[in-house]
SEVEXRO-195522 format. One record per residue: residue number from 1; residue in three letters; x negated, z negated, y of N, C-alpha, C in turn. Coordinates in steps of 0.05 Angstrom, whole numbers, plus 5000, padded with zeros to 4 digits. Example, Ala and Ser with C-alpha at 12.3 -4.5 7.8 and 13.67 -1.06 7.14 Angstrom:
<sites>
+-----+------+------+------+------+------+------+------+------+------+------+
:  nr : rest :  npx :  npz :  npy : capx : capz : capy :  cpx :  cpz :  cpy :
+-----+------+------+------+------+------+------+------+------+------+------+
:   1 :  ala : 4736 : 4844 : 4886 : 4754 : 4844 : 4910 : 4736 : 4844 : 4934 :
:   2 :  ser : 4743 : 4858 : 4955 : 4727 : 4857 : 4979 : 4742 : 4843 : 5001 :
+-----+------+------+------+------+------+------+------+------+------+------+
</sites>
This chain:
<sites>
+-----+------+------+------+------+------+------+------+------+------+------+
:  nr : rest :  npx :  npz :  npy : capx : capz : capy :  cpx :  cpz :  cpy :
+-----+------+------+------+------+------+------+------+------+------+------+
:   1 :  unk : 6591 : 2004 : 6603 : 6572 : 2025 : 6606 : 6566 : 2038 : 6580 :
:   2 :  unk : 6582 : 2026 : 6563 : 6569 : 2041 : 6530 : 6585 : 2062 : 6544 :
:   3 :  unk : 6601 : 2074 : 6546 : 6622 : 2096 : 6540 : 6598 : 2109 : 6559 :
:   4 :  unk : 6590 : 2098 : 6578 : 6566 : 2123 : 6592 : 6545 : 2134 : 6581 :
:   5 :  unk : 6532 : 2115 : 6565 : 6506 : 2124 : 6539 : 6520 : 2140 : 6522 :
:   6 :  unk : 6541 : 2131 : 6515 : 6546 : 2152 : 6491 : 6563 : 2178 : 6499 :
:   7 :  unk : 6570 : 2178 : 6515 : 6583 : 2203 : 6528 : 6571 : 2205 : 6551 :
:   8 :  unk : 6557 : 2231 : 6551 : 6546 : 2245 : 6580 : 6567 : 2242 : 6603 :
:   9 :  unk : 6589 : 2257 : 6598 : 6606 : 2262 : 6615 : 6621 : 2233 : 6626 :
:  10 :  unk : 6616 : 2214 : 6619 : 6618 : 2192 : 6629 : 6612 : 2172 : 6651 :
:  11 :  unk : 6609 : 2175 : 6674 : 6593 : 2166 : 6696 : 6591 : 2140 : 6701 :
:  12 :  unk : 6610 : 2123 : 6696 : 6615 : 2089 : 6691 : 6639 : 2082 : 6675 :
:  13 :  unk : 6633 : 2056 : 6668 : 6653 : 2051 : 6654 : 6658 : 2020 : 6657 :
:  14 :  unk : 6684 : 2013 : 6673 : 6681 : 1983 : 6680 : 6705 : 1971 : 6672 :
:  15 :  unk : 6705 : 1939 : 6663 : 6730 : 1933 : 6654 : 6724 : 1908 : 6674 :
:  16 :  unk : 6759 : 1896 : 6683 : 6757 : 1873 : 6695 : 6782 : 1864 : 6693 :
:  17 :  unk : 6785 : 1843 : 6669 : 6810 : 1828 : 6668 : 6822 : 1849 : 6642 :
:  18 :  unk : 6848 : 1854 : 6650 : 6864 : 1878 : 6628 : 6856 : 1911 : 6638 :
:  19 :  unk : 6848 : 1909 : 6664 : 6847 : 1940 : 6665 : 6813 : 1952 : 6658 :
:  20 :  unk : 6810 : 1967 : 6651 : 6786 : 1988 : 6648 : 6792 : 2014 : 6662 :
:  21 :  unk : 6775 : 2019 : 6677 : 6768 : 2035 : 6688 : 6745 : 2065 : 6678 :
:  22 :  unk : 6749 : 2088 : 6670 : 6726 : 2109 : 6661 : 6727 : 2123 : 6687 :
:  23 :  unk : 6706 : 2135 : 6693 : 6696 : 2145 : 6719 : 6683 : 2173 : 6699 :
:  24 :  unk : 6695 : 2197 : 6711 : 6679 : 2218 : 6693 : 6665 : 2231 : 6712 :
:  25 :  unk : 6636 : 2237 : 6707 : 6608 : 2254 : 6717 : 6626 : 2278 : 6723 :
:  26 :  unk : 6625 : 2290 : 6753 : 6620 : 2308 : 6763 : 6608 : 2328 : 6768 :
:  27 :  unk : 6602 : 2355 : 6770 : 6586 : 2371 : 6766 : 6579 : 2376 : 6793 :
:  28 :  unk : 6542 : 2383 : 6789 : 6532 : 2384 : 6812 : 6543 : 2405 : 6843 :
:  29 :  unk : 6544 : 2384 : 6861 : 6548 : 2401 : 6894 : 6578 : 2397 : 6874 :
:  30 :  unk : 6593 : 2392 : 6867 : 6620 : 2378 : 6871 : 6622 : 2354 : 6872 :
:  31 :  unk : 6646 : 2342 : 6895 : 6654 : 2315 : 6903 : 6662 : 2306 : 6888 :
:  32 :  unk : 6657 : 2271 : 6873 : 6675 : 2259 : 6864 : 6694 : 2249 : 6887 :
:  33 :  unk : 6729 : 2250 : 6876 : 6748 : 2224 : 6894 : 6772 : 2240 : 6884 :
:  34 :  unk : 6791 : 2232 : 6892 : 6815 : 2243 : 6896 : 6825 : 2271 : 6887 :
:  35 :  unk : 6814 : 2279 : 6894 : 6821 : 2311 : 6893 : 6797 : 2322 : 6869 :
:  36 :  unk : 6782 : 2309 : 6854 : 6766 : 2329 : 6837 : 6776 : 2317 : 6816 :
:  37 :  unk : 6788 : 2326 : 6799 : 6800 : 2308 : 6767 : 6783 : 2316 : 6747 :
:  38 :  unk : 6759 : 2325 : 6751 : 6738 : 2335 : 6729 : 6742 : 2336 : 6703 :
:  39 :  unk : 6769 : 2347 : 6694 : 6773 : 2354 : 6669 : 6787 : 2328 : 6658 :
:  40 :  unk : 6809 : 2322 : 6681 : 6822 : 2302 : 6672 : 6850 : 2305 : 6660 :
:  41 :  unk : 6862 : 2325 : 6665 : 6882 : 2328 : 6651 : 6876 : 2335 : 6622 :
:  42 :  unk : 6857 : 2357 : 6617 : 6857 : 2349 : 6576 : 6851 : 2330 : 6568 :
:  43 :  unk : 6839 : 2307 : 6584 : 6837 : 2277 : 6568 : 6865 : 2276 : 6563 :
:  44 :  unk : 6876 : 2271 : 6582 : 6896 : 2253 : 6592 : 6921 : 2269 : 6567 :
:  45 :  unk : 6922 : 2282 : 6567 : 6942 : 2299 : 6548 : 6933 : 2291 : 6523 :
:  46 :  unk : 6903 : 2296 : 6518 : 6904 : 2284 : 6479 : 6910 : 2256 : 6473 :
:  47 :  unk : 6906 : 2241 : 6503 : 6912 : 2211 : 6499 : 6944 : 2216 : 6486 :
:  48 :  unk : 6955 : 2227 : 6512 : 6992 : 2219 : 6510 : 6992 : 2236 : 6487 :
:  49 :  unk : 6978 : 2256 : 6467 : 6985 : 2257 : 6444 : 6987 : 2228 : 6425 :
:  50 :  unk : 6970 : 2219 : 6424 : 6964 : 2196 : 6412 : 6978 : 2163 : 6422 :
:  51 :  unk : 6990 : 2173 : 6442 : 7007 : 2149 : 6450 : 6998 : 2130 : 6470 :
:  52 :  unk : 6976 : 2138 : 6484 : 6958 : 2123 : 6497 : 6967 : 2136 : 6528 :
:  53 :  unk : 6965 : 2124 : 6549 : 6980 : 2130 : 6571 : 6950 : 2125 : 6595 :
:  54 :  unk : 6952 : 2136 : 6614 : 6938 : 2123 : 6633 : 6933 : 2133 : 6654 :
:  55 :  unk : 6925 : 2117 : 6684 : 6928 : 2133 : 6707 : 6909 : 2145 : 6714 :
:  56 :  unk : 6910 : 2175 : 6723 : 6897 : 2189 : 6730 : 6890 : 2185 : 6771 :
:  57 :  unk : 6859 : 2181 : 6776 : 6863 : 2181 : 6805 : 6837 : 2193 : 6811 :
:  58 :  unk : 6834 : 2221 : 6819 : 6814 : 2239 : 6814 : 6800 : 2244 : 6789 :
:  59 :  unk : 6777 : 2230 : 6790 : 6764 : 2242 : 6762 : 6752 : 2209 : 6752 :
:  60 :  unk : 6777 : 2186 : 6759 : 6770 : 2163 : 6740 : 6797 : 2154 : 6737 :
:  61 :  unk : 6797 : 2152 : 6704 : 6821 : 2141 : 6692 : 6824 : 2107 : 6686 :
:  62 :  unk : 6846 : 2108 : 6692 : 6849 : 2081 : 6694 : 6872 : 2066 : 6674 :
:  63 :  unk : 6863 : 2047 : 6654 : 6875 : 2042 : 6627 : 6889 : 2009 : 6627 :
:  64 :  unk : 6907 : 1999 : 6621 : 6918 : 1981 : 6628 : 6932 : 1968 : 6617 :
:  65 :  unk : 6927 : 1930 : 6596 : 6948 : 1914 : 6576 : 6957 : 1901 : 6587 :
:  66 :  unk : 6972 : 1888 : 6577 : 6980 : 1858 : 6585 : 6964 : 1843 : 6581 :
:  67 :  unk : 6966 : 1817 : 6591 : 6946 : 1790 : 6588 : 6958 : 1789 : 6553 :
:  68 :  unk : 6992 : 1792 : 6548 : 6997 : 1783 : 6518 : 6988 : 1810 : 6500 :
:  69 :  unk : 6982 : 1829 : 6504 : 6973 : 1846 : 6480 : 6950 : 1845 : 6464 :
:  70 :  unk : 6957 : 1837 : 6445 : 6943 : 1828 : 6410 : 6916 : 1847 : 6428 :
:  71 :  unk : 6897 : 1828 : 6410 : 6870 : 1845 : 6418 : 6858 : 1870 : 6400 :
:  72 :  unk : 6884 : 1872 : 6368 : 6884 : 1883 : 6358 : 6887 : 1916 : 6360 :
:  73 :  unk : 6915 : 1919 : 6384 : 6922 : 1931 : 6396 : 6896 : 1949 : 6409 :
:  74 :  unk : 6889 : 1932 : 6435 : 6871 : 1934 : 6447 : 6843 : 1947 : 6449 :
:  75 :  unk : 6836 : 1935 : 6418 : 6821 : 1963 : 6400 : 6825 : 1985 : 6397 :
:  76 :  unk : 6853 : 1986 : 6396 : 6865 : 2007 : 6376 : 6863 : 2028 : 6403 :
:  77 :  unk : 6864 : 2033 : 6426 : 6862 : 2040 : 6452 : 6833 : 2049 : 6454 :
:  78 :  unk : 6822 : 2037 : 6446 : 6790 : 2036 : 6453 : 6779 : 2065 : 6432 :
:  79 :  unk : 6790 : 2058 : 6411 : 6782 : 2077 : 6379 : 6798 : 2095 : 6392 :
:  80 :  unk : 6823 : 2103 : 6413 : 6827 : 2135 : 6410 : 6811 : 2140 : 6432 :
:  81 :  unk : 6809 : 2124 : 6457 : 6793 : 2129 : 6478 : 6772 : 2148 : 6461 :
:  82 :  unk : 6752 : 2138 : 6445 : 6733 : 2152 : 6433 : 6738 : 2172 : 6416 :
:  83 :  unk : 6757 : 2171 : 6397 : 6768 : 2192 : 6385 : 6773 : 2225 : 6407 :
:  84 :  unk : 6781 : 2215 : 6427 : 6786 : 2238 : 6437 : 6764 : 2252 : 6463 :
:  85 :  unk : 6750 : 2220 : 6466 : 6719 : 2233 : 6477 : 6701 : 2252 : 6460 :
:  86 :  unk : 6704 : 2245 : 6435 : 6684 : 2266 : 6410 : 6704 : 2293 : 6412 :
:  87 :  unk : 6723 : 2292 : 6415 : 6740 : 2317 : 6414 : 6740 : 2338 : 6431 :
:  88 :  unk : 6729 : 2328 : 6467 : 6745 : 2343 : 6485 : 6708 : 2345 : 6492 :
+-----+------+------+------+------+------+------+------+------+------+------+
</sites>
């Protein structure tokens, strides 16, 4: 839920196991699900600038390690996640 305090546009933010989950705020009298990507493709594009990959399924992205990736790594995911939340 930090990523929701600190970013408006953030609606939840849940991790369980290796995957995390961002859920992005919708704009009012529009549906979240499937079909509303609320400004998901320019995330998703400055990520894959940065090398960072992840599934798009409406307007919550979905991020994903291995059980073996260094936790080092794992940060390193987290710092562009934010890097490119201050950006977009």
């Amino acid at each position: 839920a930090y990523l929701g305090r600190r970013y408006g546009r953030v609606e939840s933010a849940v991790a369980l196991g290796t995957v995390l989950s961002v859920e992005l705020a919708v704009a009012a009298g529009e549906a979240a699900g499937y079909t509303n990507t609320a400004g998901t493709e320019r995330l998703i594009r400055s990520l894959a600038r940065k090398g960072v990959y992840c599934r798009p399924l409406g307007n919550v992205l979905y991020f994903m390690c291995s059980p073996f990736t260094p936790k080092e790594e794992c940060d390193g995911l987290l710092e562009k996640l934010h890097e490119v939340m201050n950006l977009t």
